[in-house]
C-alpha positions in Angstrom: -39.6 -36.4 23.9 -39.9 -35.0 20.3 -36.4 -34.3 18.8 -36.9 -31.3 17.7 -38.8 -30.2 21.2 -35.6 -31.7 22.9 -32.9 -30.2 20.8 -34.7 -26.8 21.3 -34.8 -26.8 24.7 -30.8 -28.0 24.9 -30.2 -24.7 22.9 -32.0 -22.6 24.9 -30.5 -23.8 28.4 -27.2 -23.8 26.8 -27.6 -20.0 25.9 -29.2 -19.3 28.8 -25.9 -20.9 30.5 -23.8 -18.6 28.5 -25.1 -15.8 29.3 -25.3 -16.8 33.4 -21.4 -16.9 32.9 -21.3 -13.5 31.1 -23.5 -12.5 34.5 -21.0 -13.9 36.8 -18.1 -12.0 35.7 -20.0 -8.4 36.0 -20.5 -9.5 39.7 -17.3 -10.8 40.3 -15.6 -7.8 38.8 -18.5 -5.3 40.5 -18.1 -7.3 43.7 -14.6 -9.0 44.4 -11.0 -7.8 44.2 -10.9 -9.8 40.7 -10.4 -9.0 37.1 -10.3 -10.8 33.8 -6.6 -11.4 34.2 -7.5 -13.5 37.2 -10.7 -15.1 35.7 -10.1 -16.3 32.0 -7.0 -17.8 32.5 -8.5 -20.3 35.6 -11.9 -20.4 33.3 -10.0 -21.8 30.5 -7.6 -24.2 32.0 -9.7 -25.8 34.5 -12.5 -25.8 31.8 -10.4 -27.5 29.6 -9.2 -29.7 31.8 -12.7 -30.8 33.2 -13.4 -31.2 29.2 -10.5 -33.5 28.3 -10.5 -35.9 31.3 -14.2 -36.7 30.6 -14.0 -37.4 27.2 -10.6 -39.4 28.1 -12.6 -41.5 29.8 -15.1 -42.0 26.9 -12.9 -42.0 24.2 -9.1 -42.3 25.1 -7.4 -42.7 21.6 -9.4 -39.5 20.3 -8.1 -37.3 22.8 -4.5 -38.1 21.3 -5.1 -38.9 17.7 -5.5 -35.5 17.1 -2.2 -34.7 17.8 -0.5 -37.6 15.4 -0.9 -35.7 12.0 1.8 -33.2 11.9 -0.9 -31.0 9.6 -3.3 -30.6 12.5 -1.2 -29.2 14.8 -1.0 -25.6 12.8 -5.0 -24.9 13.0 -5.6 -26.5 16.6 -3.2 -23.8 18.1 -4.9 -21.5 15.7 -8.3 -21.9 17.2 -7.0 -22.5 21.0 -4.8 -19.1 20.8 -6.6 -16.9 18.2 -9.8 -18.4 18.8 -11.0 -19.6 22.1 -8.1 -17.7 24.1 -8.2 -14.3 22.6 -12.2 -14.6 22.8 -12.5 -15.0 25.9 -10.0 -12.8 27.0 -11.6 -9.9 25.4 -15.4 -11.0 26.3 -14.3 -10.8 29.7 -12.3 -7.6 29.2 -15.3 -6.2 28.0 -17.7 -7.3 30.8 -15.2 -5.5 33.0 -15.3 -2.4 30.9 -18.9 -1.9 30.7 -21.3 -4.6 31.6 -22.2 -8.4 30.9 -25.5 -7.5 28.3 -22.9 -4.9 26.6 -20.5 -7.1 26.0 -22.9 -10.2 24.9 -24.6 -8.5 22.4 -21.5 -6.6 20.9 -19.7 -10.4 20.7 -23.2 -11.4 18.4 -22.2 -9.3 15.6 -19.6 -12.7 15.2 -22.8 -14.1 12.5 -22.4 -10.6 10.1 -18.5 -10.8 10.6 -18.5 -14.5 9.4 -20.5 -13.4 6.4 -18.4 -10.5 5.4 -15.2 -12.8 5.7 -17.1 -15.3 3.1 -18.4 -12.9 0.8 -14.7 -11.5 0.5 -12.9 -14.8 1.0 -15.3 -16.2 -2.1 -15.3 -13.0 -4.0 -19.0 -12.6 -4.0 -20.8 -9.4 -3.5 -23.5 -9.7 -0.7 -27.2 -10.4 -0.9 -29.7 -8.4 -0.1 -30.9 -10.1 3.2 -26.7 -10.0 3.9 -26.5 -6.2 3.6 -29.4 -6.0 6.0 -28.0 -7.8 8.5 -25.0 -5.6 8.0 -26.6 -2.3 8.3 -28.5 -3.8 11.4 -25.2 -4.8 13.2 -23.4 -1.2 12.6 -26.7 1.1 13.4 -26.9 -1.8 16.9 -23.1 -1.0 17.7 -23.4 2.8 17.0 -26.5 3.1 19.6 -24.5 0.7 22.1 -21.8 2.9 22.0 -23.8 6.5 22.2 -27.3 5.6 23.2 -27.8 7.5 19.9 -26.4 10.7 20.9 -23.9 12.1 17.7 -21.8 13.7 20.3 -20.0 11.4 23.1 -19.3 7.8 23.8 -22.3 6.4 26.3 -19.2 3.4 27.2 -15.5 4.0 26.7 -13.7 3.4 23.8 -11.8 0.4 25.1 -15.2 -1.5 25.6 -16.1 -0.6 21.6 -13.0 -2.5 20.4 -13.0 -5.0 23.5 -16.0 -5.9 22.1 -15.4 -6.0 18.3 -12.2 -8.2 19.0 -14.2 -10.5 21.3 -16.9 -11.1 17.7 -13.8 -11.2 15.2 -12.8 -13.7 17.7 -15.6 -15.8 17.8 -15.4 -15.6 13.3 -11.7 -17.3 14.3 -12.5 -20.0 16.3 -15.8 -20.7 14.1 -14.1 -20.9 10.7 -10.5 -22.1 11.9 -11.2 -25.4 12.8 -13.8 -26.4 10.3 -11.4 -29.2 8.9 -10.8 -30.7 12.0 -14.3 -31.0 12.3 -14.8 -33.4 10.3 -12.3 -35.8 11.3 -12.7 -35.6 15.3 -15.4 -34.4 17.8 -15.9 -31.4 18.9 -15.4 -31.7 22.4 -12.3 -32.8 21.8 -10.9 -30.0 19.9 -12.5 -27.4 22.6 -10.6 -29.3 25.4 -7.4 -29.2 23.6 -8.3 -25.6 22.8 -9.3 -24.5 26.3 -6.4 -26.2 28.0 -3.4 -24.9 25.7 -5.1 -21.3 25.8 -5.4 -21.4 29.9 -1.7 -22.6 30.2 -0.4 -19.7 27.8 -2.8 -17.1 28.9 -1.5 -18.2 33.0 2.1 -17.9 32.0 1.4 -14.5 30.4 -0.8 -13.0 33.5 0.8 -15.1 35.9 -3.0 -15.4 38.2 -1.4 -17.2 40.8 0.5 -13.8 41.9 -3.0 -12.7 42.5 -4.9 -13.4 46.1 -8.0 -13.4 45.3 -10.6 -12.6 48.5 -13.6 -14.4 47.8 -16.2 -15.9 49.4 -18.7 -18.6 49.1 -20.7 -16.2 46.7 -17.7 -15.3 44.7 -16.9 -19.1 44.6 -20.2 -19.8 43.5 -19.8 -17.7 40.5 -16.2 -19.0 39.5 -17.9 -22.4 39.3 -20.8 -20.9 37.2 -19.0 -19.6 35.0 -16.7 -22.7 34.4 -19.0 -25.7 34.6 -22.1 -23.9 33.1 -20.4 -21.5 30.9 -17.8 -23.6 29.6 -19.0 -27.4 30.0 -22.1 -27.5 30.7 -23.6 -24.7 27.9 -20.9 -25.7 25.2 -21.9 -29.7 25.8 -26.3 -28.5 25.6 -25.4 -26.4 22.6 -24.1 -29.2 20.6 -26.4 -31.7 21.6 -28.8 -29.1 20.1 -27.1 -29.2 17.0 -27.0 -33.0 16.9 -31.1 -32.8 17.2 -32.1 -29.7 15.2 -28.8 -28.2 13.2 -26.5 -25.8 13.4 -29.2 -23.5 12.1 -31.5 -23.6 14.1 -29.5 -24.4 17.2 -28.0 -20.5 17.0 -31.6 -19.5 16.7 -32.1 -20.4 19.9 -28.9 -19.7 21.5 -29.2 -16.2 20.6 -31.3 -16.1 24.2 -28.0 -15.8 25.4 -27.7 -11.8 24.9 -31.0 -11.3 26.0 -30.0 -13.2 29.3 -27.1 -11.7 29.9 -28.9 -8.2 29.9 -31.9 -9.0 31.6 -29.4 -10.7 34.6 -27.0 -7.8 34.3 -30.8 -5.6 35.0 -32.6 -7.0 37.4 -29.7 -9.2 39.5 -26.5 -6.9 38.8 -28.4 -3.1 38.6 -27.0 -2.0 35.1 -28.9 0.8 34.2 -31.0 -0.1 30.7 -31.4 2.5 28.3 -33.8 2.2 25.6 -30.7 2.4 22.9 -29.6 -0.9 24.2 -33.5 -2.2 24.0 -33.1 -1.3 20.3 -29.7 -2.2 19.9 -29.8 -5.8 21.2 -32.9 -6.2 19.0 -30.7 -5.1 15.9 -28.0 -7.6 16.9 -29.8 -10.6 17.6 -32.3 -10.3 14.4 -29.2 -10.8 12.4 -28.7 -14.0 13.8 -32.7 -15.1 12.3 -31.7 -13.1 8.9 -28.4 -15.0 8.4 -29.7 -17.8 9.6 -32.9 -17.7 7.1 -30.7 -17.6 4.7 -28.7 -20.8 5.3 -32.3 -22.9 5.6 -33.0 -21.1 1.8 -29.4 -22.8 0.8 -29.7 -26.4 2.2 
């Protein structure tokens, strides 16, 4: 199979994974006496977990070296706490508080946030197709949160900043461990991350307290959402990247909102309004704006 062919399809299954998981948690929350305090903490450690002991098995002295240089050890907790833990926390917060296809598309402002942080960080005043994107991603959030109506909140408040967190989140755990990067893979450094964020977020929610009723359905969508949310969509995505960039691999990833929404629709019964039509278009045609514009530069 063509390369490119193949590495397009990988992203598009891996978003299409990710946005499966976001569907899961609506219907375990909707469904099942479970909430995000139960759910992320088990996601993450046994995701992690399932991460590191495969790529133990491939590649033993990786799994450890990271850990040898006293300099990496600063940025790893960085992007396991700050990054991958608080992210998913808050993704999953925000599911609870509104709805899977909300709290997708609110997390996919992450693209304009990374922008903003590098225009400030290198003191450089944003182009033009930058301050699109920028307007796009506030007038997207502002008909998310009121359906366009001036004078109330269509979704609470809490799912507004649930939601922003979970994107400034994803700008952390994007830009914090771009060093480490370089020197080891990335499964690696998600496995690490995953496992050390499950262990601290456990200790602080304490999910074994909680007896979960489930039943083969609800077990079903814990597994979704760990082995295709976490393994298997992360592992597509950067396949993906290997055959087709990084550019062009979020491209196609960004069918993750648009599944998340049309699952939380059809399968879960969200209503749709046509302020969240509009709104997910907003969002997700920042990702092709920002994206066109990092083709332009290499």
């Amino acid at each position: 199979m063509n390369t490119k062919i193949k590495g397009t399809l990988l992203a598009l299954v891996g978003g299409a994974f990710w946005g499966c998981s976001g569907a899961c948690g609506q219907f375990l929350f909707d469904h099942y006496n479970v909430t995000a305090n139960w759910l992320v903490p088990i996601r993450l450690f046994v995701g992690g977990l399932v991460l590191m002991i495969v790529y133990t098995i491939k590649s033993p002295k990786q799994m450890v070296s990271v850990w040898r240089k006293p300099g990496n050890i600063a940025p790893l907790l960085i992007y396991g706490l700050l990054g991958i833990m608080l992210c998913q926390y808050s993704y999953f917060l925000t599911i609870q508080w509104s709805n899977a296809g909300t709290a997708t598309v609110l997390q996919y402002l992450a693209p304009v946030m990374i922008m903003t942080v590098v225009c400030v960080t290198e003191r450089k005043m944003p182009r033009l197709r930058e301050l699109a994107a920028l307007v796009l991603a506030v007038a997207g959030v502002f008909l998310i949160a009121t359906h366009g109506n001036f004078s109330s909140l269509a979704i609470s408040g809490k799912a507004v900043i649930g939601g922003l967190i979970s994107a400034a989140t994803v700008v952390v755990y994007n830009l914090a461990p771009r060093r480490l990067l370089n020197e080891y893979p990335a499964p690696v450094l998600l496995g690490w991350a995953m496992f050390i964020g499950g262990i601290v977020l456990a200790l602080l929610l304490k999910p074994w307290t909680v007896h979960a009723e489930l039943d083969f359905a609800g077990w079903t969508a814990v597994a979704a959402i760990i082995f295709l949310g976490s393994v298997a969509g992360f592992t597509l995505y950067m396949l993906a990247v290997k055959y087709v960039g990084a550019t062009r691999a979020s491209i196609f990833a960004s069918i993750e909102p648009v599944t998340a929404e049309v699952l939380a629709v059809v399968w879960l019964g969200s209503p749709v309004y046509a302020a969240d039509v509009v709104a997910l278009i907003m969002i997700v045609s920042t990702v092709f704006i920002l994206a066109v514009d990092e083709k332009k530069k290499a």
